[in-house]
Backbone bond lengths (Angstrom), bond angles and torsions (degrees), N, CA, C in turn:
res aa  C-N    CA-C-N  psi(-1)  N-CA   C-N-CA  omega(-1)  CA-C   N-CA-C  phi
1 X - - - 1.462 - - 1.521 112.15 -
2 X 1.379 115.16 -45.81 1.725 112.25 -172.62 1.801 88.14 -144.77
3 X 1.430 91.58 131.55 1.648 123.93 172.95 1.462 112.25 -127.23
4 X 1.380 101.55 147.79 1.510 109.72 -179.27 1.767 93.72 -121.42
5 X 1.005 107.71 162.65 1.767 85.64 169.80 2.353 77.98 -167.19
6 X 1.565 72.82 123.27 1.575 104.18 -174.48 1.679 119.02 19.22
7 X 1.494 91.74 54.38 1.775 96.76 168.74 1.747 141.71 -84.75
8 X 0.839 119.26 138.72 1.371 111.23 -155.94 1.758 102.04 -127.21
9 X 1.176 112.30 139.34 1.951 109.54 -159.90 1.786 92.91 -173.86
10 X 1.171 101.12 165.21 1.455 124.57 -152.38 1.407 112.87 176.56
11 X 1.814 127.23 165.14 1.294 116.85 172.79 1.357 101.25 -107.78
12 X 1.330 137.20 -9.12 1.125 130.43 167.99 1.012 143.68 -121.28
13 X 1.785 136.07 93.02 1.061 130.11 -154.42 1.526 129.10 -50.26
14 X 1.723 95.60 136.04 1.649 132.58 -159.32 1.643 105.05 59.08
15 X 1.411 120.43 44.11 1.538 114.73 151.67 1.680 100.40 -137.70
16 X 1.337 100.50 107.91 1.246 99.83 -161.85 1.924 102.35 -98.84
17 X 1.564 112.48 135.77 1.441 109.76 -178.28 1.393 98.98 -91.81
18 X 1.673 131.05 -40.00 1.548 106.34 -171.30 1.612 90.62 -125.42
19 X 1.293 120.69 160.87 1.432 124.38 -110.35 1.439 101.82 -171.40
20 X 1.643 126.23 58.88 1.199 156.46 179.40 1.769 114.87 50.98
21 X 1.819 90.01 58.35 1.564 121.36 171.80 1.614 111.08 -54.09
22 X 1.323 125.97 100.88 1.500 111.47 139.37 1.602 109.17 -128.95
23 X 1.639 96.91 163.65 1.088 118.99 -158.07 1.767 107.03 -171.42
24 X 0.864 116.80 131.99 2.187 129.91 161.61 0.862 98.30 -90.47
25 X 1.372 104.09 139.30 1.673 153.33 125.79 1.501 120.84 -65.71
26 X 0.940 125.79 108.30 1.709 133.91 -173.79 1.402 99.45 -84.99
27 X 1.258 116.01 153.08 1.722 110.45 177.19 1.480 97.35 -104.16
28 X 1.293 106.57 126.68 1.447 140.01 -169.97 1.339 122.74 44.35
29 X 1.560 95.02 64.29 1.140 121.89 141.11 1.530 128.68 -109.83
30 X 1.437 130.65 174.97 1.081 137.87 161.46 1.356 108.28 -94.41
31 X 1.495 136.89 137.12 1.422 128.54 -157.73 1.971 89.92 -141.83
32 X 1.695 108.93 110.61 1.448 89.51 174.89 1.239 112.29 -103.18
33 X 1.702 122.64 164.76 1.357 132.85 159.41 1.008 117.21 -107.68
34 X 1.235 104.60 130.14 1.701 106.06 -170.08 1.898 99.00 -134.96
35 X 1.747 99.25 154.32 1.408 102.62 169.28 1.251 107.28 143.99
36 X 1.514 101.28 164.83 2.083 96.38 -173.31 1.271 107.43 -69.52
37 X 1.831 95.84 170.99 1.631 121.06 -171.61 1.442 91.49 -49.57
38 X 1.297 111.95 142.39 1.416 110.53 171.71 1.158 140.23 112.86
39 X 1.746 112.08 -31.69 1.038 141.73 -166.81 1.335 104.66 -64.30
40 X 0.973 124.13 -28.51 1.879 125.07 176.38 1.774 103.72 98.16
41 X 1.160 116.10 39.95 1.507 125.30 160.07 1.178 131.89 -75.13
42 X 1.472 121.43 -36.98 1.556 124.57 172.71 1.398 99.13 -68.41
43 X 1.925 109.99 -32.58 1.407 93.79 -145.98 2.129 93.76 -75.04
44 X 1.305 114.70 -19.03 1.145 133.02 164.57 1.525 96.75 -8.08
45 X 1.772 83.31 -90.95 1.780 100.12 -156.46 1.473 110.63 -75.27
46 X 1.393 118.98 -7.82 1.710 112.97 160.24 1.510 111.56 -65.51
47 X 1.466 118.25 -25.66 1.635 105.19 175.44 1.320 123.68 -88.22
48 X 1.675 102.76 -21.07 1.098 104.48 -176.21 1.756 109.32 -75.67
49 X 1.064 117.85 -27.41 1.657 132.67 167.69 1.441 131.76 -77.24
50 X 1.813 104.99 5.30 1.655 114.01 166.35 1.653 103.70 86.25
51 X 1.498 115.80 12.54 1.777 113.75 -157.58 1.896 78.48 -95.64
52 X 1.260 138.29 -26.53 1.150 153.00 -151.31 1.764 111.88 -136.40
53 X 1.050 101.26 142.93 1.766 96.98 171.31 1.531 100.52 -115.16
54 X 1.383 121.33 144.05 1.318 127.10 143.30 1.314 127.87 -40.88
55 X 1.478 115.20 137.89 1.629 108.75 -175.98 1.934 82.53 -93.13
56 X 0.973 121.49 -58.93 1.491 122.34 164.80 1.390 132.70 -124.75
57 X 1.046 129.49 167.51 1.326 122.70 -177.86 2.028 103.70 122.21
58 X 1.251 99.01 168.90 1.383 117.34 160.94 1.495 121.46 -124.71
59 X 1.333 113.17 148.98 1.472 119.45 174.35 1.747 98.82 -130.83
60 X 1.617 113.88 140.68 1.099 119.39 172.28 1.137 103.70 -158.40
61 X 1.509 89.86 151.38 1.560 101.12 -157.43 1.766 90.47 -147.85
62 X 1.656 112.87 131.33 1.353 126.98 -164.03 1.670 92.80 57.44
63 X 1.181 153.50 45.73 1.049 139.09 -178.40 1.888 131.36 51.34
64 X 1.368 107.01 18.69 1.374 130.43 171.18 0.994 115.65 -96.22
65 X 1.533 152.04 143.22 1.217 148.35 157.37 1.982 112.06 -67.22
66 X 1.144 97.35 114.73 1.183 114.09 174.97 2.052 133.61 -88.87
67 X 1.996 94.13 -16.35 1.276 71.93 174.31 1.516 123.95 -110.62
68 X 1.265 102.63 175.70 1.469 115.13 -151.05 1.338 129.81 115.09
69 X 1.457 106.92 -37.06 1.519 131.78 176.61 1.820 106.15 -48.96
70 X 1.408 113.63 134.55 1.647 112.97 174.98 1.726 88.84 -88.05
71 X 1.684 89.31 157.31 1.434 102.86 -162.79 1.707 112.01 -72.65
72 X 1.347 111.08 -3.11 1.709 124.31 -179.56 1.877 93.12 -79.97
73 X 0.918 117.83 -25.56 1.855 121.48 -173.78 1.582 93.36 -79.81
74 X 1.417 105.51 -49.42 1.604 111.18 -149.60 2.141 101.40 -62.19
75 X 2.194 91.18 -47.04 1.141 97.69 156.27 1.988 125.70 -21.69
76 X 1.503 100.14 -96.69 1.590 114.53 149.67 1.919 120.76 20.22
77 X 1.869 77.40 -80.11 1.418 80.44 -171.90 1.756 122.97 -74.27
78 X 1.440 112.37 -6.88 1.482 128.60 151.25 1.973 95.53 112.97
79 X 1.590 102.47 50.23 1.481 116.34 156.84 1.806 108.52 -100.09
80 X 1.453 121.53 142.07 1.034 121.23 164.67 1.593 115.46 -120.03
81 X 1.223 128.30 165.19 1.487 119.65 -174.18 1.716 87.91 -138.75
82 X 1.258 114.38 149.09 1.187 115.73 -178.32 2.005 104.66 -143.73
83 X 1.639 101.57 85.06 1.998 101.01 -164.51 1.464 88.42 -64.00
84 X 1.685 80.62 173.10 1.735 129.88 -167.63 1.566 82.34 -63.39
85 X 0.934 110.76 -46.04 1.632 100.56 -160.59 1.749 111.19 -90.48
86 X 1.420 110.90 155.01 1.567 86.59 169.99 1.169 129.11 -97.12
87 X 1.639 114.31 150.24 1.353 108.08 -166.88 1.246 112.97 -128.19
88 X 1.491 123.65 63.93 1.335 146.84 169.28 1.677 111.21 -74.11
89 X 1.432 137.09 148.98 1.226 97.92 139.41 1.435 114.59 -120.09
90 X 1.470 101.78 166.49 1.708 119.88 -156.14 1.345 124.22 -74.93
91 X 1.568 100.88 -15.91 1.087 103.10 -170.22 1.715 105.24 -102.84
92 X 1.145 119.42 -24.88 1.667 128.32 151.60 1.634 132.15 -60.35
93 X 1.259 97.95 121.71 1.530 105.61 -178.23 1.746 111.85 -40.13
94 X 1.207 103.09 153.58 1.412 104.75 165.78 1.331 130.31 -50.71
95 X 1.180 94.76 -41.78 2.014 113.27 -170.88 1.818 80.79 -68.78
96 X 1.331 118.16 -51.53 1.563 98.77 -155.27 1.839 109.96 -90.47
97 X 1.388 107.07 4.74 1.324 121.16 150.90 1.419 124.46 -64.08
98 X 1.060 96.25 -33.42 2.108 109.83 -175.06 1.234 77.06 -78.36
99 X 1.374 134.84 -91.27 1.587 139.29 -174.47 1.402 116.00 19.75
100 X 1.756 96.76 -74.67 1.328 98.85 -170.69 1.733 123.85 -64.14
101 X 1.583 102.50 -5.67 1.638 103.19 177.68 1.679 105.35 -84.29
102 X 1.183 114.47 7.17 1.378 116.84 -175.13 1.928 108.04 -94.08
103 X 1.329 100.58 -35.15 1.754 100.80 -160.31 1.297 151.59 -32.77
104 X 1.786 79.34 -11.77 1.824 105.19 -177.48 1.604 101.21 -71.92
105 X 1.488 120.22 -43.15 1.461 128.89 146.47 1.232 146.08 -83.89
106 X 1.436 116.72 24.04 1.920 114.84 -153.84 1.389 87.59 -74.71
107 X 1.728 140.06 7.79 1.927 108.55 176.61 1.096 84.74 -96.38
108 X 1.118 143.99 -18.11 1.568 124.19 -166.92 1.912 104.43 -82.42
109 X 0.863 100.53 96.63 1.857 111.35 -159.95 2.119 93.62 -71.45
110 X 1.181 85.55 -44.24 1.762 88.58 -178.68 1.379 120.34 -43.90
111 X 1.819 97.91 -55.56 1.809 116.72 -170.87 1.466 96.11 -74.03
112 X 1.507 138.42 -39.49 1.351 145.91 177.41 1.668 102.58 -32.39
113 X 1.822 105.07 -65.59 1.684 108.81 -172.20 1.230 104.21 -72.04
114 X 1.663 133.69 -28.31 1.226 112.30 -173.22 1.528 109.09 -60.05
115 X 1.184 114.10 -60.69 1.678 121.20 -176.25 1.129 102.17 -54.47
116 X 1.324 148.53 -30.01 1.709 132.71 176.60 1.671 100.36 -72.26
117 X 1.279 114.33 -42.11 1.361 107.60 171.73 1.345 122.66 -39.97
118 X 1.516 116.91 -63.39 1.308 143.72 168.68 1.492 109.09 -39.45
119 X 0.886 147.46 -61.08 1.289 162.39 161.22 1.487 91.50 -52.04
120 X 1.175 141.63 -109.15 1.682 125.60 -163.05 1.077 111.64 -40.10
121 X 1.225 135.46 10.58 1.606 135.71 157.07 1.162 103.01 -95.82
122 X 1.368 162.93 -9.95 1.029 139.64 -125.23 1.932 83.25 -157.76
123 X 1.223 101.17 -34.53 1.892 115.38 -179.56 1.462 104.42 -136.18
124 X 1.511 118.01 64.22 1.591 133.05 163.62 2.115 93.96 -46.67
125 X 0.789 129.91 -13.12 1.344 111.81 -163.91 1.950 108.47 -97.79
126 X 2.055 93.74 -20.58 1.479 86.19 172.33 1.217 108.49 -106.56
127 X 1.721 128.27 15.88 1.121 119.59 149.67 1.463 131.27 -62.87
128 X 1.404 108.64 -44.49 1.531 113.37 -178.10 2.104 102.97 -74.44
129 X 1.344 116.89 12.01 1.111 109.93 161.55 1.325 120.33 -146.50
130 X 1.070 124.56 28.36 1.434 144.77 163.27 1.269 109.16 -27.11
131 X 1.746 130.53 -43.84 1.321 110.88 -164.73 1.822 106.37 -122.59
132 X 1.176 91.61 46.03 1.355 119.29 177.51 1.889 111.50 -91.40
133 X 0.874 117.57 148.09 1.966 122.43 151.99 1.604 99.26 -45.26
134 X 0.825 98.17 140.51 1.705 86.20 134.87 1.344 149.04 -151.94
135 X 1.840 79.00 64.56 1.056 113.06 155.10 1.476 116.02 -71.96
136 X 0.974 108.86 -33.50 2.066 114.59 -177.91 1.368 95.94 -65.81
137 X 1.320 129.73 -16.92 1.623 118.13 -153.31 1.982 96.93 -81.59
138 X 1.694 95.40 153.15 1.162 82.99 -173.60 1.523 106.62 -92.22
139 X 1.806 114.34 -168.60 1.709 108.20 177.76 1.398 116.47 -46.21
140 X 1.198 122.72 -25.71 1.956 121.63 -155.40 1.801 91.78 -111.80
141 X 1.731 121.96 -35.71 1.421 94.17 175.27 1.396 116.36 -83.20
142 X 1.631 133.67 -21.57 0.802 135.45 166.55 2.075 119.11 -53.59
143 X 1.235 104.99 -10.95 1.699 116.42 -168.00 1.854 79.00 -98.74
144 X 0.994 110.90 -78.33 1.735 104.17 176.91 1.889 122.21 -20.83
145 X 1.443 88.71 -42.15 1.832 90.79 -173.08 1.354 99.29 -79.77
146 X 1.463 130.34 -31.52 1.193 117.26 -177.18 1.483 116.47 -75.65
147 X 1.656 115.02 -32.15 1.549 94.24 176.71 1.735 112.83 -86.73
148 X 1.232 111.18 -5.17 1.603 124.11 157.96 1.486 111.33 -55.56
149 X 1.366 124.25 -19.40 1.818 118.54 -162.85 1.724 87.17 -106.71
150 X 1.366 112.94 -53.19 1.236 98.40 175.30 1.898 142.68 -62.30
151 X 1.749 100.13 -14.31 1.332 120.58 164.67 1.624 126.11 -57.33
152 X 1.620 100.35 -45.24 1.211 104.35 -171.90 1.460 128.57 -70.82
153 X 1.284 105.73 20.45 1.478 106.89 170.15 1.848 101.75 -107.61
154 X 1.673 114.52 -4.20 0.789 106.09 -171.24 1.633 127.44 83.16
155 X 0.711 132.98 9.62 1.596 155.26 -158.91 1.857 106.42 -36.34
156 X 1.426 116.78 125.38 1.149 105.53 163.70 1.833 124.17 -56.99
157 X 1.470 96.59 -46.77 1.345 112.38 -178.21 1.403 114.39 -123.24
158 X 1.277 115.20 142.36 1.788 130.91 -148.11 1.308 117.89 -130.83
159 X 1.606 111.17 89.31 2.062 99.80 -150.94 1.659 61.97 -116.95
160 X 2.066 86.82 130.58 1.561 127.14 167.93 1.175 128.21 -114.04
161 X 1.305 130.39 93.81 1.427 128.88 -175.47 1.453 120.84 -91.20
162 X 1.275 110.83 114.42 1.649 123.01 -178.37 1.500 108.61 47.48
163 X 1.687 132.01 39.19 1.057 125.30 148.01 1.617 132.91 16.91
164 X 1.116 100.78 -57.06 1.703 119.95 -150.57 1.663 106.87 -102.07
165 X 1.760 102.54 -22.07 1.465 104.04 -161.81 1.873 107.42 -52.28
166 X 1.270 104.67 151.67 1.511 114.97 166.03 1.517 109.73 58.19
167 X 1.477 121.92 19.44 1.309 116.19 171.63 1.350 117.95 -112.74
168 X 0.922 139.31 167.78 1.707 168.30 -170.80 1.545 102.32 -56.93
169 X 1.347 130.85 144.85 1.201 129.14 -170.31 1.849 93.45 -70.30
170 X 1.816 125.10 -42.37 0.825 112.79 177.21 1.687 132.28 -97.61
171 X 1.352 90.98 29.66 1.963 99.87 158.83 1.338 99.24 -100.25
172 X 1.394 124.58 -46.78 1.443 119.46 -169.84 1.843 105.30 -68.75
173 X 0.949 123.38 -2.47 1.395 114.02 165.57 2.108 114.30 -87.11
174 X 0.856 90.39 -44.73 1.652 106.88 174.58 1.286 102.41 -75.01
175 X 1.436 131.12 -40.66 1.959 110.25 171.24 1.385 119.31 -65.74
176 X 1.387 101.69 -14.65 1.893 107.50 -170.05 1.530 99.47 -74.96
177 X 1.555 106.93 -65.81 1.856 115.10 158.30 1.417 111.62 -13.53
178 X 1.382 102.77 -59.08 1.820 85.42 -168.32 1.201 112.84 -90.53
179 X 1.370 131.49 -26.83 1.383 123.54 163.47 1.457 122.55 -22.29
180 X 1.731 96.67 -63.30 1.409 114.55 -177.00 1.582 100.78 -68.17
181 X 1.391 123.17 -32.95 1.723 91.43 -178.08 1.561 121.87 -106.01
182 X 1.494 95.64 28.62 1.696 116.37 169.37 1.330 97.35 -89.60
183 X 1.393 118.84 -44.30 1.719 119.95 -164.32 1.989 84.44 -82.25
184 X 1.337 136.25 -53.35 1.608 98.81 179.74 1.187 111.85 -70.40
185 X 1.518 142.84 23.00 1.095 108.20 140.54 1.294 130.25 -122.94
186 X 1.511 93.25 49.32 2.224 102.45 149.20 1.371 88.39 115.27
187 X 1.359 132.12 -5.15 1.988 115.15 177.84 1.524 82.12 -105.05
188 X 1.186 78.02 132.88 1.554 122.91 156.17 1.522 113.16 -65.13
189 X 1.507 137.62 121.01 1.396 137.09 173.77 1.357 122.73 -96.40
190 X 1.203 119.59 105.00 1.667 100.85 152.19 1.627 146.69 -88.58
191 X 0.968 143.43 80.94 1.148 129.28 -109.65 1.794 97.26 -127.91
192 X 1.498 108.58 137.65 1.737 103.24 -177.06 1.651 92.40 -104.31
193 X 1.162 102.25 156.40 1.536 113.01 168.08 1.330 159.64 143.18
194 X 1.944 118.93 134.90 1.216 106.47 -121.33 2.063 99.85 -73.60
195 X 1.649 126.65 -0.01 0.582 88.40 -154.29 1.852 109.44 -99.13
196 X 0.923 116.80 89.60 1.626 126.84 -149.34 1.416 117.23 -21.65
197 X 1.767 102.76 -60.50 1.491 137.83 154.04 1.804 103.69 -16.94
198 X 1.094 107.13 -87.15 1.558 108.49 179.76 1.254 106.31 -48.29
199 X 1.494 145.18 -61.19 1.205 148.31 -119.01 1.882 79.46 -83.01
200 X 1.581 94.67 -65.71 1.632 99.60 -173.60 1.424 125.93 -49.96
201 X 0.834 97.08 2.07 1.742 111.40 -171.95 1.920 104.77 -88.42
202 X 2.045 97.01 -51.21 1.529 91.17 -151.84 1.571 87.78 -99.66
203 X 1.422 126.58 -11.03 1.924 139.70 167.79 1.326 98.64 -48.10
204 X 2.019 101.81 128.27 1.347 107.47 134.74 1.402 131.15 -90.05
205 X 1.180 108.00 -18.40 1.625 123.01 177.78 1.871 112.38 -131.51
206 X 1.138 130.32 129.36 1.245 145.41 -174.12 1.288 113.99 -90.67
207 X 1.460 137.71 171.28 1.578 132.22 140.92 1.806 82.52 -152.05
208 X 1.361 106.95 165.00 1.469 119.04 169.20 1.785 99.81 -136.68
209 X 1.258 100.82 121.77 1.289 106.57 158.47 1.283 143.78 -110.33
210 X 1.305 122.60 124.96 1.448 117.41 -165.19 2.422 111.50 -117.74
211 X 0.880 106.91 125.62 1.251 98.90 -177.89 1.506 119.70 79.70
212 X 1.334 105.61 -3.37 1.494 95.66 178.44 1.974 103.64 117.82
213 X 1.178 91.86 -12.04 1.790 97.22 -178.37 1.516 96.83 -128.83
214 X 1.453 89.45 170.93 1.431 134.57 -176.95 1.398 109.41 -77.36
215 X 2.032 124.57 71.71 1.074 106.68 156.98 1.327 158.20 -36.02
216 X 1.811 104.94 -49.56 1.213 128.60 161.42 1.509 101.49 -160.49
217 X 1.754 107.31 176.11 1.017 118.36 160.26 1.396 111.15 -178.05
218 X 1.501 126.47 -167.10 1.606 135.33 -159.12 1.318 124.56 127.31
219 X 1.637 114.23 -162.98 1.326 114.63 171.61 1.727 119.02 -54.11
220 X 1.382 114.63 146.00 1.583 105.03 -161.12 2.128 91.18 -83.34
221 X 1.346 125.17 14.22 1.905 104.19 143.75 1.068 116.27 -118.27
222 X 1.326 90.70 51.72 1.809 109.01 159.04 1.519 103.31 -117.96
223 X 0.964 117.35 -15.88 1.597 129.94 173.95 1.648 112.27 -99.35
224 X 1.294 117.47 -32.34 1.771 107.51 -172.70 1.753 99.56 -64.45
225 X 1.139 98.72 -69.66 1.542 99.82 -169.96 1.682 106.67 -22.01
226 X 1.232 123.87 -63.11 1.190 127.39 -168.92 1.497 120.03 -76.84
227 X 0.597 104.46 13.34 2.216 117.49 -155.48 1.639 83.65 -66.27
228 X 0.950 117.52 -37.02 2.087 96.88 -151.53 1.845 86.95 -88.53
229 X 1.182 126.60 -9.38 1.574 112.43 171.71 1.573 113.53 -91.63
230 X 1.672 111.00 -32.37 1.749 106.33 151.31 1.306 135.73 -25.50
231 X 1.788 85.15 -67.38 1.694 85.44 177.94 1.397 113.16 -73.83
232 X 1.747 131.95 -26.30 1.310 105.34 -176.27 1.393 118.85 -75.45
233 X 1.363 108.62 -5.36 1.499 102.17 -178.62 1.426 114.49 -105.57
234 X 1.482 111.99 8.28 1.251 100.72 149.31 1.630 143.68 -123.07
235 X 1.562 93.30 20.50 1.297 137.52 165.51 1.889 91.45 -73.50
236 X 1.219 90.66 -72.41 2.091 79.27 -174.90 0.986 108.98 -35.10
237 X 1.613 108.39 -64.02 1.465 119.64 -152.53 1.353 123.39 -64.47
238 X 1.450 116.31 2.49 1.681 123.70 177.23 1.675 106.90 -83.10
């Protein structure tokens, strides 16, 4: 579904953070990134989402070349990006938080309720508060509404950045759940994140990046065997 094939990108020209990256995306799979602070993973899925341009390289996605594309196209073609940070706003109801993941369609009023439907099935917890701020929402339901805003377009492909950060031992068990039962139903995940343990758990396919490149990667028991030298080396390497 999404290929990179030896791309190289950065925010400041001639200091480059990732550093002639390729790597596959399988369609419907969950695909994790793993590796220390630093490694150039966010900066990953900002290029892969048009937030960044390649200094070189290709990205394709369905077998099209994708970069260059602004991230409202990338939207379009049925990519979603979901940042590290959350990007709700607080002072808008939930229901009209989901909203805005709709806009590529908001006249189609029909397909609008189906996908809010879909989504309060999938997050019964921001149904019963839909007409709330959410600002009231706490760290872990507020992490739900955000990958809820980015769902509702339905997304072929599902780039997740640090999911889990700053939440509760028991939100980060329930975001992993839905990850995995967003990807069975037909999105594809790409997912960055530091927490290896989880990642390897809900991954069918791995990569670890260190420095800006492509240490390794593959089927994720190509990664168990080795897991306890992963994390120590990227325990140093922070």
């Amino acid at each position: 579904m999404l290929a990179l094939e030896r791309v190289t990108s950065g925010y400041v020209e001639e200091i480059d953070i990732l550093r002639d990256v390729s790597l596959d995306v399988r369609e419907g799979s969950i695909t994790g990134i793993i590796g220390p602070n630093g490694a150039g993973k966010s900066t990953l899925l900002k290029t892969i989402f048009g937030l960044l341009s390649p200094r070189q390289g290709r990205i394709l996605f369905a077998g099209a070349e994708i970069q260059g594309l602004r991230p409202y196209e990338l939207k379009r073609l049925g990519i979603s990006y979901m940042l590290q940070e959350f990007s709700t706003f607080p002072q808008l109801t939930v229901e009209d938080n989901l909203l805005l993941g709709a806009w590529i369609f908001r006249q189609n009023k029909r397909l609008v309720k189906e996908r809010l439907r879909e989504v309060y099935e999938i997050f019964p917890a921001l149904l019963e508060r839909k007409r709330e701020k959410a600002t009231y929402l706490s760290g872990g339901s507020i992490r739900m509404l955000c990958i809820g805003k980015e769902i509702m377009n339905r997304p072929k492909l599902l780039l997740l950045d640090e999911p889990s950060a700053g939440l509760s031992p028991k939100f980060v068990k329930e975001v992993y759940s839905l990850i995995r039962r967003i990807a069975q139903g037909g999105t594809t995940v790409l997912l960055v994140d530091q927490n290896i343990l989880k990642a390897l758990e809900i991954s069918t396919h791995m990569y670890l990046l260190e420095m800006g490149q492509v240490k390794r990667g593959g089927p994720k028991a190509d990664f168990e065997a080795g897991i306890r030298d992963i994390i120590r080396d990227s325990l140093i390497s922070r």
